[in-house]
N, C-alpha and C positions, 0 to 999 in steps of 0.2 A: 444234730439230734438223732435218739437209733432210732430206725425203723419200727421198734415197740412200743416208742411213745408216739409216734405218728399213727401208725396202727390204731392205738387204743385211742389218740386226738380223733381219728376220723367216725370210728363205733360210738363215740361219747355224742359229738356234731349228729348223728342221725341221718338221716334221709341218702344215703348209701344209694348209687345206682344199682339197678338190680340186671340191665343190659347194659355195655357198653361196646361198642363198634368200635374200631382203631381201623383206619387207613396207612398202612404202614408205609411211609415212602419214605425215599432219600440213603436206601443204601448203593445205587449205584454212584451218585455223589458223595460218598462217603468212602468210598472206594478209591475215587478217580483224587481225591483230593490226597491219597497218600502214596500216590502212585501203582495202585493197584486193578487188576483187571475186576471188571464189575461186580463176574459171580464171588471174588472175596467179601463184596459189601454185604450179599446175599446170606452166605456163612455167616458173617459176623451177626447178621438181623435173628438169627436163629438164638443167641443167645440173649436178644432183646424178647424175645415170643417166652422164653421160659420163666424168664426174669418178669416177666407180666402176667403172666399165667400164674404164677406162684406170688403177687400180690393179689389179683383178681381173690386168689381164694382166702387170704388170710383175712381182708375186709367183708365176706360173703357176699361179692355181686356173683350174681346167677348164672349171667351169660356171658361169653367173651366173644364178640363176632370179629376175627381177622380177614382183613379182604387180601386174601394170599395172590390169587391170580388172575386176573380179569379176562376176560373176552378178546380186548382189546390188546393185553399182550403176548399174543398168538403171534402181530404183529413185528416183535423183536428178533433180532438177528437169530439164527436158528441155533446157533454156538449158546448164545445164552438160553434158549427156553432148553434145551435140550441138559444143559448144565441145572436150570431149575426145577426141571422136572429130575433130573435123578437125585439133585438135593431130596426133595419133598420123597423120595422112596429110602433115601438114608436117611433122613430124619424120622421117619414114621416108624422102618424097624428098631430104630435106636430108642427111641420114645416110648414106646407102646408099653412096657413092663411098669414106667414110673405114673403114665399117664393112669392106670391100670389102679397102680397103690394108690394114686389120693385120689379114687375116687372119682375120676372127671368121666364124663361124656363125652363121646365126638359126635359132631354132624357137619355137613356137608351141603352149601346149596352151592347152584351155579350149575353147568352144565356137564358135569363128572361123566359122563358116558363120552364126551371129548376125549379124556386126558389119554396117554398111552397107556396100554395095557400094567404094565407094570406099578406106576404111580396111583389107579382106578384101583385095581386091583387091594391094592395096600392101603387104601383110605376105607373102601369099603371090608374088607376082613376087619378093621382096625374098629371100625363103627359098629361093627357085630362082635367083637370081643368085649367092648368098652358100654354094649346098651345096657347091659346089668346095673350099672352104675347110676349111683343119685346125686353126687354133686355135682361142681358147678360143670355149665357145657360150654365144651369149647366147638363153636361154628366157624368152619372155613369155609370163606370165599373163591371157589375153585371155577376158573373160566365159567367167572360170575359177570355178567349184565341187567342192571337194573331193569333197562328198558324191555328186555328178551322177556325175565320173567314177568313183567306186567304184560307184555303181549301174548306169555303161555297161557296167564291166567283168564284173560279175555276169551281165549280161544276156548279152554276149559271151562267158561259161564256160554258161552254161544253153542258151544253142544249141548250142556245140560239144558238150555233153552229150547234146542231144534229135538231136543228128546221129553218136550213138554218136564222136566222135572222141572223147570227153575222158573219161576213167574221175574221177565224183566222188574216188574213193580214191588218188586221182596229186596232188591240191590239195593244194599248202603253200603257204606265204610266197613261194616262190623263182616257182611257176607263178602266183598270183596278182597278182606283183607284176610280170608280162610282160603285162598284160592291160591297164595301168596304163598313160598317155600319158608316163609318163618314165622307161618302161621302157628308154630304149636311153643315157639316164643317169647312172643308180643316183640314189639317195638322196644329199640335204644332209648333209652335215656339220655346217652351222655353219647356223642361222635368224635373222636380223637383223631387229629392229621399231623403227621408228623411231619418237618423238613420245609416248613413255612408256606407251603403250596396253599392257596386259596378256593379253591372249588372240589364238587363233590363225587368228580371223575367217574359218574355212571353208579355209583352206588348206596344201594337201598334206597331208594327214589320216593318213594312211597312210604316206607316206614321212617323213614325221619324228620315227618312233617314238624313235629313238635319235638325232636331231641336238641339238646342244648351241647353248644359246638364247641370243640375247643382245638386252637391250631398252637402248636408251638414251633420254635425255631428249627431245634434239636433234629439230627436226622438220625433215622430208625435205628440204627446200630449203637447210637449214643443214649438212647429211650431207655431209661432200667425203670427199677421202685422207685425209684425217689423221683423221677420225673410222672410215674403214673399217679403218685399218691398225690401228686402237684394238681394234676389233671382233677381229679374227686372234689379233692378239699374245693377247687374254683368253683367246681359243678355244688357243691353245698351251701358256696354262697349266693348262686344263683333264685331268684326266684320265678317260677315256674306256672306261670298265668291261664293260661292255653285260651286266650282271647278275654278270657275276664281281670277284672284290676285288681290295682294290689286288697284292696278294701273287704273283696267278696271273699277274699282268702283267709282274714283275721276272723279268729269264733268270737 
């Protein structure tokens, strides 16, 4: 089937995620399974990010959150972060002119005053080129930890606390979750993990209390449209209760 009629199947079906997170994993195994050194997996995954990025827009979801780099892999051999951080600084200037024409957004959580100068540098110019722009947004996860940014944000309500602005007794869900780096947002709908992995490796901890999960086999490099648009259409069969039954949902 082309992708035109899948397309128009998924805008016909309705309730389209308007966020969706993707967990991109399994290009170093994808790598290693052809006999090649990891950062090749790495390269290859770049052509899975555009190849989804360019579904993401032709279905109009809003948001695309990639969790590019975690916290946690700071800890990998220094040959590879040092080979993914200059990916990510050849990729951004290669990028930036087309991201530019359709239209997208960039943003950025996680802890981006980390990265080396060079790759900081190139995300943040890119993100001031690109604010002009009103379609859809793409959010990278950049020496991102879940847990860090719910402990920034805590930190950031106990000052507004110790500086009488914030009454402890005004705190819910709605004022905690403005404290949050994707606050301005909302919440995934729909969490994608690629390469079969089963857990949520530190990411978005808090906002995806209520998004609907979807794991597949596939590792990241082999990920195009036709495996995203798989991911949607499952999420459209979904139905989405948030504690109440099917019953309260039908008019």
């Amino acid at each position: 089937m082309e992708n035109s009629d899948i397309i128009e199947r998924i805008k016909q079906n309705g309730n389209i995620p308007k966020h969706i997170a993707i967990i991109m994993d399994g290009n170093g195994r994808w790598a290693q399974r052809r006999g090649l050194q990891r950062t090749e997996g790495h390269k290859a995954g770049i052509e899975s990010v555009r190849a989804v990025l360019e579904a993401a827009g032709e279905i109009d979801v809003k948001v695309l959150t990639l969790y590019t780099f975690s916290s946690e892999n700071w800890q990998r051999p220094q040959a590879e972060v040092s080979a993914l951080m200059s990916l990510l600084v050849q990729t951004i200037r290669k990028e930036i002119n087309e991201l530019d024409q359709k239209n997208v957004r960039l943003m950025a959580i996680g802890d981006v005053e980390a990265l080396p100068y060079a790759p900081r540098m190139g995300i943040l110019h890119t993100i001031k080129r690109l604010a002009k722009n009103s379609g859809l947004i793409l959010n990278l996860a950049l020496s991102y930890s879940s847990r860090q940014e719910i402990i920034c944000a805590v930190r950031q309500m106990g000052e507004q606390i110790r500086r009488g602005e914030l009454d402890p007794r005004d705190i819910d869900e709605s004022s905690f979750s403005s404290f949050l780096q994707t606050s301005a947002i909302g919440d995934p709908d729909l969490l994608i993990r690629t390469s079969g992995e089963q857990r949520i490796s530190n990411f978005l901890l808090w906002q995806i209390a209520y998004s609907e999960l979807y794991i597949t086999d596939t590792l990241w490099p082999d990920f195009g449209k036709a495996e995203f648009y798989q991911a949607v259409e499952d999420f459209q069969t979904r139905e989405r209760r948030f504690g109440r039954v099917s019953e309260q949902l039908r008019p």
